[in-house]
C-alpha positions as a Python dict, from the first residue, in 0.01 Angstrom:
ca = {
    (1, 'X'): (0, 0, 0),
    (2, 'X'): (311, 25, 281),
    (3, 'X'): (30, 263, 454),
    (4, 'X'): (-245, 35, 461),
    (5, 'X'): (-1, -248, 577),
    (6, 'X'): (167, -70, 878),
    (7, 'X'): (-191, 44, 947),
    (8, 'X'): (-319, -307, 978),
    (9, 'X'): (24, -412, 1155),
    (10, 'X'): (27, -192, 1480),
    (11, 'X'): (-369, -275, 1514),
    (12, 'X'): (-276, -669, 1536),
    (13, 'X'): (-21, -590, 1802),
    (14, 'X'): (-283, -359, 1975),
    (15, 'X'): (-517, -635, 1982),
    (16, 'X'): (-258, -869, 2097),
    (17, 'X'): (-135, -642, 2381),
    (18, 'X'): (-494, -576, 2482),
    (19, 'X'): (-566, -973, 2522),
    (20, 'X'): (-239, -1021, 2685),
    (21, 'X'): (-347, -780, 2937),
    (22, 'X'): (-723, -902, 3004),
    (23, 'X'): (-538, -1247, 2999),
    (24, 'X'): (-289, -1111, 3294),
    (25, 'X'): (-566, -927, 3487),
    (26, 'X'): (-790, -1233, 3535),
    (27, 'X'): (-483, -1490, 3596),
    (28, 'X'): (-288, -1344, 3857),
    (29, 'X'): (-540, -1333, 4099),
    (30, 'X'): (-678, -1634, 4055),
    (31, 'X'): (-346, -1811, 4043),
    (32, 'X'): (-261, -1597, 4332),
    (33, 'X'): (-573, -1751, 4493),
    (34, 'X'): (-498, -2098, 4354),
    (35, 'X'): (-125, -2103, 4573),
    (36, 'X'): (-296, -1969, 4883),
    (37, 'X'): (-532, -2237, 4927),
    (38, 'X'): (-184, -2423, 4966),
    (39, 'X'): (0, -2247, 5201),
    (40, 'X'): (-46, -2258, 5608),
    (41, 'X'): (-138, -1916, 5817),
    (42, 'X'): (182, -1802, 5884),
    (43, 'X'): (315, -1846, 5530),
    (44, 'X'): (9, -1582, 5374),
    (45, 'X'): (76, -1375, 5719),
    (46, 'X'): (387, -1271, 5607),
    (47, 'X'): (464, -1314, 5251),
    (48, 'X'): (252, -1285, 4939),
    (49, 'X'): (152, -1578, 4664),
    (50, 'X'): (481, -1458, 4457),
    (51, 'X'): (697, -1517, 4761),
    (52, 'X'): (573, -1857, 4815),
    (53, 'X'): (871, -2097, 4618),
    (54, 'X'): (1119, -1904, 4797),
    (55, 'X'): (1306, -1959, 5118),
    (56, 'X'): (1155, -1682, 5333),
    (57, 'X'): (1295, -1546, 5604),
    (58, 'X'): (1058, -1397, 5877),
    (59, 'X'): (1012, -1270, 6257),
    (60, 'X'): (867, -1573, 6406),
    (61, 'X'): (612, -1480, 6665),
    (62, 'X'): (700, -1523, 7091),
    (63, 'X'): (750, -1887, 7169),
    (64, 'X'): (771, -1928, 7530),
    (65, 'X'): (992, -2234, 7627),
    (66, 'X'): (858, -2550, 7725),
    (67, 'X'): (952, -2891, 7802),
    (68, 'X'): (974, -3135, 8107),
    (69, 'X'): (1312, -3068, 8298),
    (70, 'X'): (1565, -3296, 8362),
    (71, 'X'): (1842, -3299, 8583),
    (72, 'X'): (2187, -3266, 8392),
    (73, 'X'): (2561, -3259, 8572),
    (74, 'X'): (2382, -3057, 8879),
    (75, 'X'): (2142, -2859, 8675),
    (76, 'X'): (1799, -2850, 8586),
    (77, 'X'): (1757, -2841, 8179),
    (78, 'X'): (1465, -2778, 7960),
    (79, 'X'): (1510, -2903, 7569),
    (80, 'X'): (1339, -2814, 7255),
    (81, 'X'): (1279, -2700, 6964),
    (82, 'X'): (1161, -2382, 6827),
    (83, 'X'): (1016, -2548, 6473),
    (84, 'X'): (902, -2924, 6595),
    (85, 'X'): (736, -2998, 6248),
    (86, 'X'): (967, -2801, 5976),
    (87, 'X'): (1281, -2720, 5859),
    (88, 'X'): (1380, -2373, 6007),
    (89, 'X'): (1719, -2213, 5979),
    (90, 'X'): (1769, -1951, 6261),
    (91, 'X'): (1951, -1643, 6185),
    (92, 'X'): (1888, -1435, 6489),
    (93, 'X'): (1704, -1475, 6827),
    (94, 'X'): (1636, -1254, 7134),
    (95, 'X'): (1432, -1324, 7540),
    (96, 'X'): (1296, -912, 7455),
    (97, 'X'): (1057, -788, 7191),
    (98, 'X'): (1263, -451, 7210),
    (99, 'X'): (1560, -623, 7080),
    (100, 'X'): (1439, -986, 6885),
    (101, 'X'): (1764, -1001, 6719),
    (102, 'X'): (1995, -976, 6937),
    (103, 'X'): (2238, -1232, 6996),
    (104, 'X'): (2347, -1497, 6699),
    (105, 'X'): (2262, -1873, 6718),
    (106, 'X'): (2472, -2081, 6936),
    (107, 'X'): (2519, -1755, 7195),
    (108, 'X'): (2444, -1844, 7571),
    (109, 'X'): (2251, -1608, 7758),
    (110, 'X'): (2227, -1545, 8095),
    (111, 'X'): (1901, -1489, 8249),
    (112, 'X'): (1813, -1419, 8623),
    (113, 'X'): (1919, -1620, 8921),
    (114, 'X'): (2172, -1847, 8747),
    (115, 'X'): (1945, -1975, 8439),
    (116, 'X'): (2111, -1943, 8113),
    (117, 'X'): (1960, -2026, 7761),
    (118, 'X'): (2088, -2105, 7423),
    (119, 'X'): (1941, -2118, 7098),
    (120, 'X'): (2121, -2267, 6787),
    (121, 'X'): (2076, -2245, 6390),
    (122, 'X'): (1833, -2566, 6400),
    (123, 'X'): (1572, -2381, 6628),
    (124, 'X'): (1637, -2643, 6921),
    (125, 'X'): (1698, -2462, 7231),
    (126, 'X'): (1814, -2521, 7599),
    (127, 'X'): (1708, -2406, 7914),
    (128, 'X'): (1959, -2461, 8227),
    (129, 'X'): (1897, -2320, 8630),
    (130, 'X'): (2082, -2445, 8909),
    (131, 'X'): (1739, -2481, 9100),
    (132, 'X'): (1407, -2674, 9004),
    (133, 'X'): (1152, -2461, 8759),
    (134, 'X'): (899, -2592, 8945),
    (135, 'X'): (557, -2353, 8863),
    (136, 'X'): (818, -2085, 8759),
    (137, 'X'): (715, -1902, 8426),
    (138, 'X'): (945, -2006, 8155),
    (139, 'X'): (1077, -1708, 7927),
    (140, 'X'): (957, -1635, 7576),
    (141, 'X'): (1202, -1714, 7278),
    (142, 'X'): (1198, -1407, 6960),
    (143, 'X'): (1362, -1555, 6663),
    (144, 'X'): (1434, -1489, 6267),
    (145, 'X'): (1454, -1766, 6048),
    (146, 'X'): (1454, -1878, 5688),
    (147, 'X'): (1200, -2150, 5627),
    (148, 'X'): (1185, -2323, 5266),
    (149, 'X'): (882, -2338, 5063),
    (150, 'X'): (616, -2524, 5254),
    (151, 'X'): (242, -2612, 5116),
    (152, 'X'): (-5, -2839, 5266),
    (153, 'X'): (-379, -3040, 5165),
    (154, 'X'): (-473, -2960, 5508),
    (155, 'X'): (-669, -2673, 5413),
    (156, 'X'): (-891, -2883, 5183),
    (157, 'X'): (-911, -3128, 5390),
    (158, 'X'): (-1052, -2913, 5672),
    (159, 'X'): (-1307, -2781, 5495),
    (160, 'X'): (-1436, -3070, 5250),
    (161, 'X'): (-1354, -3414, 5459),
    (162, 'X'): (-1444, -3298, 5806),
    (163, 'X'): (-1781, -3316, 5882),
    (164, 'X'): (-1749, -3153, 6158),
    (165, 'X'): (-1526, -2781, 6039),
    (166, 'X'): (-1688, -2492, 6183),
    (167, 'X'): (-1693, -2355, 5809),
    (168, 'X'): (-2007, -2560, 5680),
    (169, 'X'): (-1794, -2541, 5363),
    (170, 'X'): (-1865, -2869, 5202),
    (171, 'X'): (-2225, -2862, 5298),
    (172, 'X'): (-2256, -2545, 5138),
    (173, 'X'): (-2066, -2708, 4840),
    (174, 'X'): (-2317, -2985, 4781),
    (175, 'X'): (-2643, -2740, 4836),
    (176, 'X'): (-2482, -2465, 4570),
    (177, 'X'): (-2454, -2808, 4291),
    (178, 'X'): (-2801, -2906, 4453),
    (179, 'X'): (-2907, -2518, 4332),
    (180, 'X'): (-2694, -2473, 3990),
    (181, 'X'): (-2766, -2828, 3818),
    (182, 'X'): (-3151, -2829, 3765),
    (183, 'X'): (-3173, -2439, 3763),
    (184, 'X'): (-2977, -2507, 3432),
    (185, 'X'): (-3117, -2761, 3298),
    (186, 'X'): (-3479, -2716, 3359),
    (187, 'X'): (-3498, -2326, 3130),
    (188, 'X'): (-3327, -2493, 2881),
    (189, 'X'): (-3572, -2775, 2862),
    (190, 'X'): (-3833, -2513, 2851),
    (191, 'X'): (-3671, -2240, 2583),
    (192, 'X'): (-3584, -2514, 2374),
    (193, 'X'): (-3931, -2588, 2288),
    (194, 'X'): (-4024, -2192, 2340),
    (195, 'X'): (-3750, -2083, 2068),
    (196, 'X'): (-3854, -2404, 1826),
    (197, 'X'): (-4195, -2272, 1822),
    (198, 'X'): (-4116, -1900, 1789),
    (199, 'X'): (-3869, -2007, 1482),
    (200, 'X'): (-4036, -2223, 1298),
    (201, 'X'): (-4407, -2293, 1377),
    (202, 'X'): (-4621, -2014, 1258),
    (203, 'X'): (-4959, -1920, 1500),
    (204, 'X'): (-5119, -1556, 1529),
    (205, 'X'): (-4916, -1322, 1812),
    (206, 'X'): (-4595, -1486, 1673),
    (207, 'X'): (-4429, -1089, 1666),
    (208, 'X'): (-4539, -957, 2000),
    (209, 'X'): (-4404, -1274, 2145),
    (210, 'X'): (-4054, -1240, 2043),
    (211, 'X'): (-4034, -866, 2114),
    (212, 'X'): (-4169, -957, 2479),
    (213, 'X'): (-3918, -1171, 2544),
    (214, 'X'): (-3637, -895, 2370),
    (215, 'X'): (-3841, -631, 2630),
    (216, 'X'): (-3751, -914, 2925),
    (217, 'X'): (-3398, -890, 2876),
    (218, 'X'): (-3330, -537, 2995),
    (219, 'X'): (-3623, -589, 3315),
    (220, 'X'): (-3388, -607, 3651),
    (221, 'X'): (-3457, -924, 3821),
    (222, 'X'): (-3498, -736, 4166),
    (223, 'X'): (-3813, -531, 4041),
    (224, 'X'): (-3937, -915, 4033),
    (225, 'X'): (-3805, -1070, 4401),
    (226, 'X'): (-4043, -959, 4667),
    (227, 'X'): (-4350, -1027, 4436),
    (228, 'X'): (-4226, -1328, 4389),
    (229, 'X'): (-4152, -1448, 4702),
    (230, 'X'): (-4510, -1360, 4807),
    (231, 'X'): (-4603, -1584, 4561),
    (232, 'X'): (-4442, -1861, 4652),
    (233, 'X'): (-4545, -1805, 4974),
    (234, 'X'): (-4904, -1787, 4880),
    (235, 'X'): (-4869, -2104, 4664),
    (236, 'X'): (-4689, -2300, 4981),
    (237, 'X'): (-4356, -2408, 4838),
    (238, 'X'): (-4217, -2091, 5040),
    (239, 'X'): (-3798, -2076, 5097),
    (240, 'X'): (-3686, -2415, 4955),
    (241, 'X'): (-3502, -2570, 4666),
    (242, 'X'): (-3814, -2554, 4439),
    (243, 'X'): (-3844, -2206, 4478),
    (244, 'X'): (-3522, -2109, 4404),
    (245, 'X'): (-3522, -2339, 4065),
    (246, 'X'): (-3820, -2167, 3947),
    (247, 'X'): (-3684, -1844, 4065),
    (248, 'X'): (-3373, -1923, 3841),
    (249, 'X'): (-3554, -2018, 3554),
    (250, 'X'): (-3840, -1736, 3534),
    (251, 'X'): (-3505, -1538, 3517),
    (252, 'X'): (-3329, -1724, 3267),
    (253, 'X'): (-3580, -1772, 2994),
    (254, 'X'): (-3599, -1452, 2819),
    (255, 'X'): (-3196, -1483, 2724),
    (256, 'X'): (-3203, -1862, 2705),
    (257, 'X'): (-3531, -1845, 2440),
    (258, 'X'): (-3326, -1513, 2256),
    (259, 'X'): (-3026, -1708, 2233),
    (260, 'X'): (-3178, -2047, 2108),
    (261, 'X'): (-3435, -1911, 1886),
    (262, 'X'): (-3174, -1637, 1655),
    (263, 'X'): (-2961, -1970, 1617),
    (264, 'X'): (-3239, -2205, 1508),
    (265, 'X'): (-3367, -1969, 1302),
    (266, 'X'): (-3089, -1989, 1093),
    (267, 'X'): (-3086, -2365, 1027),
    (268, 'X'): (-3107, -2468, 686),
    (269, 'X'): (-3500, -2385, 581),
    (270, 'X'): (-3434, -2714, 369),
    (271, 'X'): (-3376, -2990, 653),
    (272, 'X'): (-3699, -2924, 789),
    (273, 'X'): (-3937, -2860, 493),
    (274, 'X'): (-3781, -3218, 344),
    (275, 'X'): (-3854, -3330, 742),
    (276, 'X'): (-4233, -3277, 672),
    (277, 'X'): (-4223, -3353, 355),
    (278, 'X'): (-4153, -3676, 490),
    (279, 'X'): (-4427, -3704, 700),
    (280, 'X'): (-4218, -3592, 1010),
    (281, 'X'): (-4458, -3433, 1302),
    (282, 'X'): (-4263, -3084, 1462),
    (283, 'X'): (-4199, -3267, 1782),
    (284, 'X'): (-3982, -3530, 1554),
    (285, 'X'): (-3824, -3269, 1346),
    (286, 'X'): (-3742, -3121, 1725),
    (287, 'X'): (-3624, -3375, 1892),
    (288, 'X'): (-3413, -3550, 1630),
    (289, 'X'): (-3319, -3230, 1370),
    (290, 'X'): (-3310, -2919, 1543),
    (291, 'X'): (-3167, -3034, 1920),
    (292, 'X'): (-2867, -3207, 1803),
    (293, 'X'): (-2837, -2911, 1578),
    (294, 'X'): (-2857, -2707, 1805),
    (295, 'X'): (-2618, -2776, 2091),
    (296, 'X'): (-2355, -2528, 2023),
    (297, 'X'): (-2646, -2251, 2127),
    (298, 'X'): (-2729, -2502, 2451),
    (299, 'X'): (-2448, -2536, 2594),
    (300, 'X'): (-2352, -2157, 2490),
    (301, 'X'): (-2680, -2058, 2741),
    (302, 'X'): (-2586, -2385, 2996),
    (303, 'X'): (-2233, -2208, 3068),
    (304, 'X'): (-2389, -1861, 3140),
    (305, 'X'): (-2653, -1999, 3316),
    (306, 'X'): (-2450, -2225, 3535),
    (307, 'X'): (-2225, -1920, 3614),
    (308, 'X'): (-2503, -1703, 3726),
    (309, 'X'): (-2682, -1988, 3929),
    (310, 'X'): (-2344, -2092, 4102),
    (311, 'X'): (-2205, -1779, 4164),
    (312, 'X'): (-2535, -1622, 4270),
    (313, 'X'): (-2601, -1469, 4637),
    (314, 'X'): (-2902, -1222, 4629),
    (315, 'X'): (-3157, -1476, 4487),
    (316, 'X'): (-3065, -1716, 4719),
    (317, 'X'): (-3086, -1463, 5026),
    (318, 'X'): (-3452, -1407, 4920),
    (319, 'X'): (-3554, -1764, 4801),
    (320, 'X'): (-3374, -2022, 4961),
    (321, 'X'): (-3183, -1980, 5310),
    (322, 'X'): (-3327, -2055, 5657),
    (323, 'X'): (-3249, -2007, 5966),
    (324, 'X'): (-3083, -2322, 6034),
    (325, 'X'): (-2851, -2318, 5773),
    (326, 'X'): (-2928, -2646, 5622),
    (327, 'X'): (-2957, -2464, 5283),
    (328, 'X'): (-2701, -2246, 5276),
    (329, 'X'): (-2497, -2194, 4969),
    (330, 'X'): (-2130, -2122, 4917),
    (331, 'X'): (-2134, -1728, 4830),
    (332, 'X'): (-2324, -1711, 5150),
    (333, 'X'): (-2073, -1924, 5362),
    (334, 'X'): (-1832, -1726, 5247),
    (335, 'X'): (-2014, -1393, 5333),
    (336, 'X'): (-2021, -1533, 5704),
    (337, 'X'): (-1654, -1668, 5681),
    (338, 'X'): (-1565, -1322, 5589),
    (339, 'X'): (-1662, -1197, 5930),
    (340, 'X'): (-1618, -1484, 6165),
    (341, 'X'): (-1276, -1574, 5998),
    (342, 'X'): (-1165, -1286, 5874),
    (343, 'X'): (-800, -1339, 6028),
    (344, 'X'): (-773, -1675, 5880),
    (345, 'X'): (-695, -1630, 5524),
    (346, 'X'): (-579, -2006, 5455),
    (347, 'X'): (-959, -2068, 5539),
    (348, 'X'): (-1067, -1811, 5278),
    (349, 'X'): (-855, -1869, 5042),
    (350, 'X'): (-960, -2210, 5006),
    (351, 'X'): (-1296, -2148, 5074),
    (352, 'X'): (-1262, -1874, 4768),
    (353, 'X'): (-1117, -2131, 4527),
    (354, 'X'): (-1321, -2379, 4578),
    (355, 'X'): (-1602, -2193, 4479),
    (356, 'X'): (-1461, -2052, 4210),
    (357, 'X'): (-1298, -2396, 4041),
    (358, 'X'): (-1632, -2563, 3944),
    (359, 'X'): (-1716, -2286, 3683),
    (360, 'X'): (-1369, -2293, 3574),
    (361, 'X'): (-1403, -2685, 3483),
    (362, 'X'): (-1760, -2569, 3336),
    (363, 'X'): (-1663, -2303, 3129),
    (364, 'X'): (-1282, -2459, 3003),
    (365, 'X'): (-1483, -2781, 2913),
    (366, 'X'): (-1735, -2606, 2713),
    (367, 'X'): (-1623, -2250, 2579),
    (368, 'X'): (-1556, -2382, 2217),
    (369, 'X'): (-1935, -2402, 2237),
    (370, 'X'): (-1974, -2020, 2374),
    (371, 'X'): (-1893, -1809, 2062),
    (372, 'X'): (-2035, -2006, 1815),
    (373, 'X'): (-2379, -1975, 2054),
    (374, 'X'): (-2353, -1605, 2106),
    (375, 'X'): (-2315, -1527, 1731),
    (376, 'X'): (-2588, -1723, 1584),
    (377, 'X'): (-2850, -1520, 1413),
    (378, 'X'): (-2594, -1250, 1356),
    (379, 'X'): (-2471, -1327, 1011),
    (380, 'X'): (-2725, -1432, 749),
}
């Protein structure tokens, strides 16, 4: 008995240590990803996501001084200030990448023919010469500072309100939901009658039917892409949105039919005999029995199928983009983003969790739907 129990005790805390794990491995990153999108260039330059509620302090790239001189007691003066638009606090500075550090805030150096500078904790700086700068070339200011937690919208706003960003980011947004919404919901239109028929209407071939579509799930889909394409081609609806849809959905039946027909199969036998018994035609028993029945199993299918759709790139590639671009979709915008903006990782970062945020809603808003689906038809 004290066997059997200590048995069953250190497998519950091996299950719970295993979820906690899985749970840990997909939320960092994306939470990682999710505080990125936030943060400016220099911020992800030099710290990581953890770092980013913390006062940081950094090596702040060469600024080189300007300013419009004026004329001071006899001297010519240059003021400003090393941060203009945040809070800074300036711990060391140097005029020399050899040595960046090396004199303290509030230090006055002095530079060649007479100038002398100064830097204080603030980041504001002066430049003083006896003579005019004139055209001269004004020296570069190395600093260290601390600079408190800073996050912005501008990174959303760049690439979903301007029409104009170079990223093509919210264009690709609204042609990936032009892709993903009716590439869902037209195979389930289509398996839902498919699996009502295969469940409960009987006609000769009934067998071989259901074990072609079991024989469909293991096909690859890219055995299928270039014959298909030539199709399309041949038919004259070519590299467009309606190919792609029917792309999507002569891929998604066989699972979406599986799925819905092993969970209306096990409906209650005695809802629909009493149905017909009442004088109830199938496509009334469908429509107003089995459907509404049945939508734990839809929106089980809707959630996979809106994650493959969204998150595809190689059907796409083959079915829908043109050379202009006007159809481009977000995994491919990001693809090009990776190698024309690979430096700027506030772009990608956004970019990244942007795409990634609508299946999130999708699947949090519908995943008490996703188990019950997947195990129908396993338990009689």
């Amino acid at each position: 008995m004290y066997s059997a129990s200590s048995k069953k005790s250190a497998l519950t805390w091996a299950v719970h240590i295993s979820v906690v794990l899985l749970v840990a491995l997909w939320l960092f990153p994306t939470l990682g990803l999710f505080i990125s999108s936030f943060r400016t260039a220099d911020q992800i330059a030099t710290s990581g996501w953890w770092a980013s509620f913390m006062t940081q302090e950094r090596s702040v790239p060469a600024i080189r001084v300007e300013g419009k001189e004026v004329e001071e007691g006899g001297r010519f003066v240059i003021h400003g200030n090393l941060f203009p638009n945040k809070d800074a606090t300036v711990s060391a500075w140097g005029t020399s990448s050899r040595d960046p550090a090396a004199f303290e805030p509030g230090d006055v150096v002095d530079l060649d023919d007479g100038q002398t500078l100064t830097v204080d904790d603030t980041g504001a700086y002066t430049l003083s010469s006896p003579t005019s700068f004139g055209d001269e070339r004004l020296p570069r200011i190395f600093s260290t500072a601390a600079t408190p937690p800073e996050f912005t919208l501008q990174n959303y706003k760049n690439i979903l309100l301007d029409p104009n960003n170079r990223e093509g980011m919210s264009k690709a947004f609204f042609n990936t939901l032009t892709v993903s919404i009716p590439a869902t919901i037209i195979p389930i239109l289509i398996a839902a009658f498919a699996a009502y028929a295969l469940a409960w209407m009987e006609f000769p071939g009934r067998a071989l039917l259901i074990a072609a579509v079991v024989g469909l799930l293991v096909v690859p889909l890219q055995l299928a892409l270039i014959p298909l394409l030539r199709l399309h081609n041949d038919i004259g609806i070519g590299k467009g949105y309606l190919g792609v849809w029917l792309a999507h959905t002569g891929f998604g039946l066989p699972l979406a039919i599986y799925l819905l027909r092993n969970y209306m199969v096990g409906l209650p036998r005695d809802i629909i005999e009493n149905a017909r018994v009442d004088g109830a035609t199938d496509f009334q028993i469908f429509v107003r029995i089995i459907l509404p029945l049945s939508f734990p199993a839809l929106a089980s299918f809707a959630i996979f199928q809106f994650l493959w759709t969204w998150n595809d790139l190689l059907v796409a590639l083959v079915f829908l983009i043109d050379s202009t671009g006007d159809t481009t979709v977000m995994t491919k915008q990001i693809v090009e983003l990776l190698g024309t903006r690979g430096g700027n990782w506030e772009i990608l970062a956004t970019s990244a969790f942007i795409s990634i945020s609508v299946p999130l809603v999708v699947f949090f808003a519908m995943q008490r739907y996703l188990v019950r689906g997947l195990l129908a038809g396993s338990v009689k």
